[in-house]
C-alpha positions as CSV (number, residue, x, y, z in Angstrom):
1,X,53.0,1.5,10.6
2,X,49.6,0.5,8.9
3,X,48.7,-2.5,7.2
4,X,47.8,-0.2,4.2
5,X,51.3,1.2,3.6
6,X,51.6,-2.2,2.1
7,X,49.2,-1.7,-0.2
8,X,51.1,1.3,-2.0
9,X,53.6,-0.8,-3.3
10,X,51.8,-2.7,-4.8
11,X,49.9,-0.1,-6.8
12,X,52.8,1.0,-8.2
13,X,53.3,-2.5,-9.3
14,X,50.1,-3.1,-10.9
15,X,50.9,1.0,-12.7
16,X,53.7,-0.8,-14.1
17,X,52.0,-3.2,-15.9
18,X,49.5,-0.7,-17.4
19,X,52.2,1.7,-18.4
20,X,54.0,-1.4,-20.1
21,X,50.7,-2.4,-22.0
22,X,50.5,1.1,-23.7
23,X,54.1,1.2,-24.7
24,X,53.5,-2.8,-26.2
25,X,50.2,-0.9,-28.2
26,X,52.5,1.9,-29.2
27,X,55.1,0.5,-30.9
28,X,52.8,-1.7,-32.4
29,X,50.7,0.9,-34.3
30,X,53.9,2.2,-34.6
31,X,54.9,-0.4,-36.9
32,X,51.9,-1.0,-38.5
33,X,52.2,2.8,-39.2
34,X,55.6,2.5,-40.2
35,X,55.2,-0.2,-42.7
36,X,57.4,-2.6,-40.9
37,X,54.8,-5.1,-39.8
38,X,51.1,-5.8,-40.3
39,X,48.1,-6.2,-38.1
40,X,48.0,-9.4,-38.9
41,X,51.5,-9.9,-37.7
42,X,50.4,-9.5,-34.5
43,X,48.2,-13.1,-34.6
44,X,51.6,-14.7,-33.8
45,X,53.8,-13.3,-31.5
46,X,57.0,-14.8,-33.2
47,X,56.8,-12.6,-36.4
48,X,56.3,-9.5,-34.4
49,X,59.4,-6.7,-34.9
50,X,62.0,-6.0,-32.1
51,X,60.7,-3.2,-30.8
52,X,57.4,-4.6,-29.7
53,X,58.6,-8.2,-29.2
54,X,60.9,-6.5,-26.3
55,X,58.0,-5.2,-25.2
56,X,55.4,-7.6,-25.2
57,X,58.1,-10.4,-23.7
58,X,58.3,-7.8,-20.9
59,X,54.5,-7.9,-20.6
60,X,54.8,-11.4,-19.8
61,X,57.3,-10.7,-17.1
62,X,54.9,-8.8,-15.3
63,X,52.4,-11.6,-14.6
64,X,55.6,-14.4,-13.7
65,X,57.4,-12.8,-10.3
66,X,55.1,-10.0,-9.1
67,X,52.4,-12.2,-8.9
68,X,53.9,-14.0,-6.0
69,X,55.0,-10.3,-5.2
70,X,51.4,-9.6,-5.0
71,X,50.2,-12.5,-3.2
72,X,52.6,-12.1,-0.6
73,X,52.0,-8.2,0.0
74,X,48.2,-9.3,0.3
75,X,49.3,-12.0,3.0
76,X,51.4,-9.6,5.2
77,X,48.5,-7.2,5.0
78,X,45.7,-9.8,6.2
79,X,47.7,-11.0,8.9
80,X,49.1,-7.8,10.0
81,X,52.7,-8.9,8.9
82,X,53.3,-5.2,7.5
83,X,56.3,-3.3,9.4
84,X,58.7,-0.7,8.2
85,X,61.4,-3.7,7.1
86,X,58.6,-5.4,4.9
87,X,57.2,-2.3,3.5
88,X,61.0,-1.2,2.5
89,X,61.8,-4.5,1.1
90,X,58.3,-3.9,-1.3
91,X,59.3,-1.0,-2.6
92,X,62.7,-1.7,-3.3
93,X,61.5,-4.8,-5.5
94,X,59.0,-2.6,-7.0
95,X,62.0,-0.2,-7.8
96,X,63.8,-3.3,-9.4
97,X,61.1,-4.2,-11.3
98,X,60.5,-0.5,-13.4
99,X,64.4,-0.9,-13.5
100,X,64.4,-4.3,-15.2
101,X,60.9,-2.9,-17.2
102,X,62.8,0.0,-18.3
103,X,66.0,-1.7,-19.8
104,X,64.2,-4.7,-20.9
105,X,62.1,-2.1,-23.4
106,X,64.9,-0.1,-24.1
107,X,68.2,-1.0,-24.3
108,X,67.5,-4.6,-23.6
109,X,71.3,-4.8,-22.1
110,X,70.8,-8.6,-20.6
111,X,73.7,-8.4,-17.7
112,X,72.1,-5.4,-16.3
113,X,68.4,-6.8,-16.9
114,X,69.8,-10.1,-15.2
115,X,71.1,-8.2,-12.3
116,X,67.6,-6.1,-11.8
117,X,65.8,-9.5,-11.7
118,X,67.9,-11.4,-9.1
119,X,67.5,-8.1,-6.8
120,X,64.4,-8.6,-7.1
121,X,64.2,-12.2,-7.1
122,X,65.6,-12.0,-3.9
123,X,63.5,-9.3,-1.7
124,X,60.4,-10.9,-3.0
125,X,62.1,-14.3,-1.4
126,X,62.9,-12.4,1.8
127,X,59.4,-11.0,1.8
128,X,58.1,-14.6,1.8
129,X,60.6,-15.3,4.6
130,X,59.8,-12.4,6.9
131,X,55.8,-13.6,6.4
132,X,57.4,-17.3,7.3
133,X,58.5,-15.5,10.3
134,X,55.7,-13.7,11.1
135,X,53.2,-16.6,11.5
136,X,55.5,-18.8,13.1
């Protein structure tokens, strides 16, 4: 396997993020178009409707976990850490991450949204263990 098969993953990852940031400025024209909030509104996050609020908490999640997601895919790859059980391991957090993106911005259900963060709490922990193991 090549080192850059790592490097997929964390595209995918980094789409994420760009697909949440146009749903956060959709629904937020959307309310300003609707009526149900301002542009000013916007100024502070705490007054800002539901619909975007989810959204834009979600935005925030994006920069907490998948940096170390990122950091670690970027350590495997320089120091040829990448095999088949790694590059799995990324994808399925990556997986776990449009899942918890997805119901965070939609039905927000927190039990399930809780469940798709400690899966992926977990493989990027076991990604930093297999790069433990690796330089050892």
């Amino acid at each position: 396997m090549t080192n850059t098969a790592m490097i997929w993953p964390v595209i995918a990852q980094v789409l994420l993020v760009y697909i949440v940031y146009g749903l956060m400025g959709k629904r937020r024209f959307g309310a300003v178009r609707q009526g149900t909030a301002r542009a000013r509104d916007f100024l502070i996050p705490s007054v800002e409707p539901e619909t975007s609020a989810t959204v834009a908490r979600n935005l925030t999640n994006q920069f907490e976990l998948p940096v170390l997601f990122c950091f670690v895919c970027t350590l495997l790859y320089v120091t040829d850490g990448v095999s088949i059980l790694t590059v799995s391991a990324a994808w399925l957090f990556v997986l776990s991450r449009y899942g918890h993106a997805f119901v965070h911005v939609t039905s927000n259900r927190l039990m399930l949204r809780h469940r798709l963060f400690v899966a992926g709490l977990f493989l990027n922990a076991l990604l930093w263990l297999l790069l433990a193991i690796h330089i050892v």
